[in-house]
C-alpha positions in Angstrom: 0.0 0.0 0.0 1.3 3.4 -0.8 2.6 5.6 2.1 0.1 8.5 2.9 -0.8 11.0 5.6 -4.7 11.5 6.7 -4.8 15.0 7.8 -6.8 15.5 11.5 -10.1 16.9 10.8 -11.3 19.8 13.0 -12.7 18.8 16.2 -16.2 17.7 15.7 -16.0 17.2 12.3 -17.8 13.9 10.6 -15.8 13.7 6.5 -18.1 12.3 4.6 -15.2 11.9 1.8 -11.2 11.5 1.3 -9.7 13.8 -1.1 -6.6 12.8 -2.1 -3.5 15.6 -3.0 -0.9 13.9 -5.6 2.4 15.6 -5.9 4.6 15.5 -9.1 7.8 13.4 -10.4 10.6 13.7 -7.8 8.2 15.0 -5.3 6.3 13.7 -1.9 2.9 13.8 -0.3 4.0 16.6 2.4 4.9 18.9 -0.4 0.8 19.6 -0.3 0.6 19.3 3.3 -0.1 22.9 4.0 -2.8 23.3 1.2 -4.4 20.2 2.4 -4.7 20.7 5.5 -6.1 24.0 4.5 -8.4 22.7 2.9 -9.7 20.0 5.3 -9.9 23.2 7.7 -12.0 25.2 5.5 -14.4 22.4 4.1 -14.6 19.7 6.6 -16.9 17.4 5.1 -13.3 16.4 3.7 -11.0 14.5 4.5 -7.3 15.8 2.9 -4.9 13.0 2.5 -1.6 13.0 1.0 -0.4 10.0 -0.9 3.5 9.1 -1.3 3.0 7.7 -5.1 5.1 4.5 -6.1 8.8 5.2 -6.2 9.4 8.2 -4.5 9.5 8.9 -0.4 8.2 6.4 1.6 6.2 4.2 -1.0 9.3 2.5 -2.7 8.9 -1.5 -3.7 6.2 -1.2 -5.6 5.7 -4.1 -8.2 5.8 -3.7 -12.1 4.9 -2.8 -14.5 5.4 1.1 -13.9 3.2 3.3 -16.0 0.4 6.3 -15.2 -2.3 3.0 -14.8 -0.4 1.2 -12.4 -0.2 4.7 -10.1 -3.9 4.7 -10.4 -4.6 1.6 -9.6 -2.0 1.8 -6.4 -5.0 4.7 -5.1 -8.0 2.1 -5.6 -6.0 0.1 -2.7 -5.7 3.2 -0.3 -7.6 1.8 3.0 -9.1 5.1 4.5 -12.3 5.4 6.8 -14.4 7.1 4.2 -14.5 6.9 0.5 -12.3 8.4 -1.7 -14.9 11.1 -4.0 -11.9 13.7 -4.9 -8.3 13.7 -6.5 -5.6 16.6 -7.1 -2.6 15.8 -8.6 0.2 18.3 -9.6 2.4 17.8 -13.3 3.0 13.8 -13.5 0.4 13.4 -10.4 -2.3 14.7 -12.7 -2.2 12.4 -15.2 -2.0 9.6 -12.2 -5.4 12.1 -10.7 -7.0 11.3 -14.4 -6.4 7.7 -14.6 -7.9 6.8 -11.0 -11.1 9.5 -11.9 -11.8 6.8 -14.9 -11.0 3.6 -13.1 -13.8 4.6 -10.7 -16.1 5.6 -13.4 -15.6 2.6 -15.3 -16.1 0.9 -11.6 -19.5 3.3 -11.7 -18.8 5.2 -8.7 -17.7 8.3 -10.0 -15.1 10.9 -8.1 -17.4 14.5 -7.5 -14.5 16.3 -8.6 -10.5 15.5 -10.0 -8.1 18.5 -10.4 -5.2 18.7 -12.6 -2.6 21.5 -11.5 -0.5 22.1 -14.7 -1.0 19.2 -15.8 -1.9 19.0 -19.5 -3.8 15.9 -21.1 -2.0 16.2 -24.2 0.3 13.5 -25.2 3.8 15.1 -25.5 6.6 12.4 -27.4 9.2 15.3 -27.4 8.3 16.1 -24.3 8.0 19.6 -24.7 7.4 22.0 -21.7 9.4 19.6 -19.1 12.5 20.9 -20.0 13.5 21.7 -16.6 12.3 18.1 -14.4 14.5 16.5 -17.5 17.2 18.6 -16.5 16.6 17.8 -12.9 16.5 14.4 -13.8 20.0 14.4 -15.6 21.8 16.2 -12.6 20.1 13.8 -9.6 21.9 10.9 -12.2 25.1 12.5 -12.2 25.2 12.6 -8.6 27.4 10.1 -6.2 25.2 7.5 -4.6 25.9 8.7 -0.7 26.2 11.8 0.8 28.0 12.5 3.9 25.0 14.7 5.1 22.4 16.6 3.6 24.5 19.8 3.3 26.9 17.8 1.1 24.0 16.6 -1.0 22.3 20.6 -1.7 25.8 21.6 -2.6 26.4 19.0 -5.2 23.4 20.1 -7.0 23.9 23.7 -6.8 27.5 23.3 -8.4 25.6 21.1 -10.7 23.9 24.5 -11.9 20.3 24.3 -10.6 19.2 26.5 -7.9 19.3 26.8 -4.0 15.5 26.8 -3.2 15.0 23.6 -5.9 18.4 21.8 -4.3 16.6 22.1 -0.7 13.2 20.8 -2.1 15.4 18.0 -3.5 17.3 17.2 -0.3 13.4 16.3 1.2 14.0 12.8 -0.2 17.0 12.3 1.0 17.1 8.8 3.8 19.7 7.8 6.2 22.0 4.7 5.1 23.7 3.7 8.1 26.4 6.7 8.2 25.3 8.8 5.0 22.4 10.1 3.2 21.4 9.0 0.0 18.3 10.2 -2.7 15.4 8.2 -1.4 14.0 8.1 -5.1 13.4 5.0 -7.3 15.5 6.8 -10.4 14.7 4.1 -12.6 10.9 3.5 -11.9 10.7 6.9 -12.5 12.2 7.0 -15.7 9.8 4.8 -16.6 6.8 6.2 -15.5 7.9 9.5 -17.2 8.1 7.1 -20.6 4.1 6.3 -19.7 3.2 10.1 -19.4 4.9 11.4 -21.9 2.5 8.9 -24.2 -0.8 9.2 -22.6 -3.3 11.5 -24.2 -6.4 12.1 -22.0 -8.7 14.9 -23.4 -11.2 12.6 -24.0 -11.3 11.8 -20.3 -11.5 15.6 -19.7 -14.1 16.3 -22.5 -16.4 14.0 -21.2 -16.4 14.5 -17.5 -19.7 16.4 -17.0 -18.1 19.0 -15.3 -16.3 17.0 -13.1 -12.5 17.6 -13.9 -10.7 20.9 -13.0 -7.6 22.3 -15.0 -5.7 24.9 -13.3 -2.8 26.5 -15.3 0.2 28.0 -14.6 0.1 31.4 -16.7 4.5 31.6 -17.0 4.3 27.6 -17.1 5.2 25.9 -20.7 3.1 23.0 -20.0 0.2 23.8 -22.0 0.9 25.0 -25.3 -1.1 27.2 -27.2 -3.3 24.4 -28.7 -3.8 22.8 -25.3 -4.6 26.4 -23.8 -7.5 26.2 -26.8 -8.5 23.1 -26.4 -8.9 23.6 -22.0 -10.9 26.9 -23.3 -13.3 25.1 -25.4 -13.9 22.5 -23.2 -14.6 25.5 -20.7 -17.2 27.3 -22.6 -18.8 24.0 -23.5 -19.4 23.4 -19.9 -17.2 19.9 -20.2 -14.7 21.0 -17.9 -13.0 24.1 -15.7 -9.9 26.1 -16.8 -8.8 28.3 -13.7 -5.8 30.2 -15.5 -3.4 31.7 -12.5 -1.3 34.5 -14.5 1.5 35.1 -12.5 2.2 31.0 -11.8 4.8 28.8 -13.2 4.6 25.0 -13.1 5.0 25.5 -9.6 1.5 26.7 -9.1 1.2 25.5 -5.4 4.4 27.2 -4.5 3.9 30.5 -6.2 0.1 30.5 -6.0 -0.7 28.8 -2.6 -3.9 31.3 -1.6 -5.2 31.0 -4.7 -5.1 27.5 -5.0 -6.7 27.4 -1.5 -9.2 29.7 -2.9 -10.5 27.5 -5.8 -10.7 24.6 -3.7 -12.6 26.3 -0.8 -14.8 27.3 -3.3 -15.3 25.1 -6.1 -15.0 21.6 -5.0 -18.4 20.2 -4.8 -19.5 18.4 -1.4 -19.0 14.6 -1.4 -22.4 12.8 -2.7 
């Protein structure tokens, strides 16, 4: 079973539904902590769980084949005291957020609502727009395998060229190895998965989710591409789907956009049936 946290409800609260927050390649559950439990504060018929997904922070081991569908499928086997009826995920997590939302369609027991944080649905072979995680991706390989402490680890990657604040948010999967410290990331799962992504095209999910699916978009990311900006549009005016555009956002939304993101949720997620 993946790892996960259930946030503590208020006091006297009753959930009457888990939503789940799903962070991105290289990421962790407790990246969303503070927006989740946010969230569970501020609409506590919820209940916010984050979810480590397969090969990253504490759910490593998972069995094969690694792809977007077998993510999914790892969050139909989440044992939590209500029912899951919501899903977030954030870049690769949204894609992972899709896949479960039709799994439990296909199950007929619908999710009320599934949002994808700059997350397109596009298929993208030349995987256009995730320049930088590539690059990210190509320095954590270069690394040595052990660090003598954390410090040791953040500095590598800053000589490596990438930034302070991104080395530190790196350093949060580092794990202890008897005397050292070492990146507490399945590299070659996720390699993998990416593979999957990159290859899965799910408008037709989105385009035929009654209203149901929510796609919130970094305005500086370069995720979406003007066709997919279009094609989230149109499926906005038809009433299909939501586009929440957040100008001043990069693919980072939840870091450069917390309040906002906090915002849409308090006020657009739907009650659980």
């Amino acid at each position: 079973m993946l790892a996960h946290e259930v946030l503590d409800p208020p006091a006297g609260a009753t959930p009457r539904g888990a939503f789940l927050f799903l962070h991105g390649i290289l990421g962790r559950g407790r990246n969303w902590r503070s927006i989740a439990r946010r969230f569970g504060e501020e609409r506590p018929e919820w209940l916010a769980v984050t979810v480590d997904l397969r090969a990253h922070g504490d759910s490593l081991g998972q069995p094969g084949p690694h792809t977007v569908a077998s993510a999914a499928r790892d969050l139909a086997q989440l044992a939590l005291d209500v029912p899951v009826a919501g899903v977030l995920g954030h870049s690769f997590g949204g894609k992972v957020a899709l896949a479960f939302a039709e799994l439990r369609r296909d199950a007929g027991r619908p999710l009320a609502s599934t949002w994808l944080i700059d997350s397109t649905p596009s298929a993208r072979p030349d995987k256009r727009g995730s320049e930088d995680v590539l690059r990210v991706l190509e320095v954590i390989g270069d690394l040595p395998e052990r660090f003598d402490d954390r410090r040791a680890f953040t500095t590598a990657v800053m000589d490596a060229g990438l930034s302070r604040p991104l080395a530190q948010w790196l350093a949060m999967n580092l794990r202890s190895e008897g005397d050292h410290q070492v990146y507490g990331v399945e590299m070659d799962v996720v390699h993998a998965m990416l593979e999957d992504y990159f290859q899965q095209d799910q408008w037709d999910l989105v385009e035929s989710s009654e209203g149901r699916v929510h796609l919130v978009v970094g305005g500086r990311s370069d995720v979406y591409d003007p066709d997919d900006r279009e094609r989230a549009a149109r499926a906005d005016r038809s009433g299909a789907a939501h586009l929440h555009v957040i100008p001043d956002a990069g693919h980072w939304v939840h870091a450069d956009a917390a309040g906002e993101i906090s915002e849409l949720l308090r006020e657009e997620v739907p009650s659980p049936g």
